[in-house]
N, C-alpha and C positions, 0 to 999 in steps of 0.2 A: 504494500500500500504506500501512497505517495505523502507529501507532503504539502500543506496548503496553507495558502496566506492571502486573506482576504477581510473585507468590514462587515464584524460580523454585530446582528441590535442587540442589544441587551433586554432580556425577554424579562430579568425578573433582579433584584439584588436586596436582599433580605436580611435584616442584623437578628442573626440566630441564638447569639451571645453576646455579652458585653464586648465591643467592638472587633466583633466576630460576624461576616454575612459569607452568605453565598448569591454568589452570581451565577445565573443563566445566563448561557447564551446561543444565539442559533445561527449551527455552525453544521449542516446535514453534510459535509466533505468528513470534516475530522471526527461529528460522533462516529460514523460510518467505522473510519480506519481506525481508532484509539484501543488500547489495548491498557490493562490494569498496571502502572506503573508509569506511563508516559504521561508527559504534561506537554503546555501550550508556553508561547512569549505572548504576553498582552501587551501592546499599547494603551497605556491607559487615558489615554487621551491624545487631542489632535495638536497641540502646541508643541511646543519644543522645550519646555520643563513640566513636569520629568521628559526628557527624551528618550533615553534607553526601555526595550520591552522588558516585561516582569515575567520572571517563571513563576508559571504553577502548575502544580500537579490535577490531573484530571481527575474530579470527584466523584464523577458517574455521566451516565451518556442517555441521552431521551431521545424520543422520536424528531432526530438532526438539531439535534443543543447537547451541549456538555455543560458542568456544572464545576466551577470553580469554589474553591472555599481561601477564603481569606483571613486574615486579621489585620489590621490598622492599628501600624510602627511607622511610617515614615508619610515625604509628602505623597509618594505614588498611591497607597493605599489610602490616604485622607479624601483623593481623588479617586478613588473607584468607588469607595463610600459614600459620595454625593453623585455620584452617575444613576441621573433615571432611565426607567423601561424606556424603549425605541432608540437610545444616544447608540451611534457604530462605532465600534470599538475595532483596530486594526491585531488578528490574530493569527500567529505561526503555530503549524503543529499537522497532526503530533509528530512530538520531539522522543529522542531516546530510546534505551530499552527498558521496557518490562519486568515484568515476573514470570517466571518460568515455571508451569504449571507443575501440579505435585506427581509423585511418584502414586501409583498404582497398592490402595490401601492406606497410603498416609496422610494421618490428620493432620489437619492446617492449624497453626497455633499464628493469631494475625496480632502483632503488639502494636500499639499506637502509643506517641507522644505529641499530645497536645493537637498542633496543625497538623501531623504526619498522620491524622485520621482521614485525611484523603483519600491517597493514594489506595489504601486499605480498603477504605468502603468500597471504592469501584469493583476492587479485588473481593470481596466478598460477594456483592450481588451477580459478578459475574461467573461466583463459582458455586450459587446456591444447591445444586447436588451431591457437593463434596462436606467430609465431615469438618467444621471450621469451629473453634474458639477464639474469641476474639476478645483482646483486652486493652483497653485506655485509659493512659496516665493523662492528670492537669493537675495543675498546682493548687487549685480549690473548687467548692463545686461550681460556683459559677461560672468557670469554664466551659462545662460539660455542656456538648453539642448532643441533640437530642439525637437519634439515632433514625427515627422519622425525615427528621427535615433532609439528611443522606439520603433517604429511600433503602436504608437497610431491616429488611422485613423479616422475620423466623430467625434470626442471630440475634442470641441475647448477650451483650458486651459489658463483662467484669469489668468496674471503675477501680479505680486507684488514685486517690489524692495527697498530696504532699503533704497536706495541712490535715487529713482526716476528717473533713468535713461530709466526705462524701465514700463509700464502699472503702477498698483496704488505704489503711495510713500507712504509705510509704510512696515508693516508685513503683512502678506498673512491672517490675522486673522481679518485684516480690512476687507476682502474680507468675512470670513463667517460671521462675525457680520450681515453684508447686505444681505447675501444670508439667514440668520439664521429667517430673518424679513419677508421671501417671504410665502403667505399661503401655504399650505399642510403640508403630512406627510415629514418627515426625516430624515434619519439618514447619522451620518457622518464618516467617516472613514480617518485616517491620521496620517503621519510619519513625522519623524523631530525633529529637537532639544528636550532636555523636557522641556528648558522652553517655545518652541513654543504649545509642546501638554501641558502641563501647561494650559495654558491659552486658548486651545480648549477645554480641558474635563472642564472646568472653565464655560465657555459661553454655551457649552452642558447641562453643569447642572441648569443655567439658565432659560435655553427656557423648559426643561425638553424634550431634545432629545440625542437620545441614539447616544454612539460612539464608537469608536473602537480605539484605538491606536496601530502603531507597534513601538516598543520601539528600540533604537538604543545603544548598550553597548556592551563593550570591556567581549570578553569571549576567553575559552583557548582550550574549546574541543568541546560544542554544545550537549552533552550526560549528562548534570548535574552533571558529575563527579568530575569535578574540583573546583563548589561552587564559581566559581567568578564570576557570573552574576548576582548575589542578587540583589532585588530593593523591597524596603518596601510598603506592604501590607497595603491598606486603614483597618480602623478599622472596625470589622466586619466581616472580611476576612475568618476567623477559622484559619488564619497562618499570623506567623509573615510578614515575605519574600516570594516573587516569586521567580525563577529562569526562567530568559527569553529565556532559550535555550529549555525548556521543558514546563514551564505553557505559554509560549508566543512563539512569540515575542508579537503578537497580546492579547491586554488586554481590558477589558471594562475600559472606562475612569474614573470610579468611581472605580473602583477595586487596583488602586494606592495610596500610601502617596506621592501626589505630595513635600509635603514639607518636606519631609524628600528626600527626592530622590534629 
């Protein structure tokens, strides 16, 4: 499948949480081609500040709209949070690689940190036949993005809060420690901070079960053009550097120098 760039309206942009929405948008080339793990470059507007397009990871795909989720950090996102329904927004994609379907009887264990509940929900409803656990870390509950407004239906997703306000007190990594101890096969898949995937591809390598990570990093064009998405290469590799807008976003968790990252 190809790549597409084009003005796409904004169908819908919803504050789902404290400066937390989702954007629709329709876009029937790239729901079409999008695949659980690839995102899009937005232009968030038609000026020349911000200039540079924003990544995001695709949050799920409708009848020719994908679904963007954000939070409002900077002026780009101040600016997509005052974008109403019908404004054309200029969008690349999809970008990247994926997730790489499971092996044949292995449950899916899907970890979320915070924003990195994107990537995942698309990954989830698109793998609704398979056996999936799914669990999200946020720092308190008002974070906690309703599992509805994803369109994640029949998957009920263990919380985990920093502060305890909400399901287990701790990181959401307490949550696969415990799921990591349950018999069978598994393999895990998860986004979020690095130092939360840190410490999944950490306990993955542990138990000796495979994982996946999608890596979350500031990039300028999504075409490897530009060389600012570099993240260092576990040794081994045959290269120094990745570049997560083209060897990724999605990586095996062993395929990182976490500690240089």
């Amino acid at each position: 499948m190809g790549i597409f760039e084009h003005k796409a309206a904004v169908v819908r942009n919803d504050e789902v949480a404290p400066s937390t929405f989702l954007m629709e948008l329709e876009s029937p080339s790239i729901a079409s081609a999008a695949k659980p793990g690839q995102f899009v470059m937005l232009r968030v507007w038609g000026g020349i500040d911000p200039l540079l397009r924003r990544p995001f990871s695709i949050c799920s795909t409708g009848k020719g709209t994908i679904l963007l989720l954000y939070r409002v950090v900077g002026k780009g996102t101040r600016v997509m949070a005052e974008t109403e329904a019908g404004t054309q927004l200029s969008v690349l994609g999809p970008l990247g690689r994926g997730f790489e379907p499971p092996g044949t009887g292995e449950d899916c264990l899907l970890v979320a940190g915070g924003m990195g509940i994107a990537p995942l929900a698309f990954l989830a409803r698109s793998w609704e036949d398979k056996s999936v656990s799914f669990m999200a870390g946020y720092g308190t509950a008002s974070q906690i993005i309703a599992s509805e407004h994803m369109g994640i239906h029949g998957i009920e997703i263990a919380l985990a809060t920093d502060d305890g306000s909400a399901g287990f007190h701790g990181p959401v990594t307490g949550l696969l420690e415990g799921a990591l101890e349950r018999e069978g096969k598994k393999i895990v898949y998860s986004c979020g901070p690095a130092a939360m995937l840190k410490r999944v591809a950490s306990l993955c390598r542990e138990k000796q079960v495979d994982c996946q990570v999608s890596l979350e990093t500031v990039m300028a064009c999504g075409l490897g053009a530009c060389q600012g998405c570099a993240v260092p290469a576990a040794a081994g590799a045959g290269k120094n550097t990745y570049h997560v807008c083209q060897d990724g976003p999605v990586f095996s968790g062993l395929s990182i120098d976490w500690e240089k990252l």
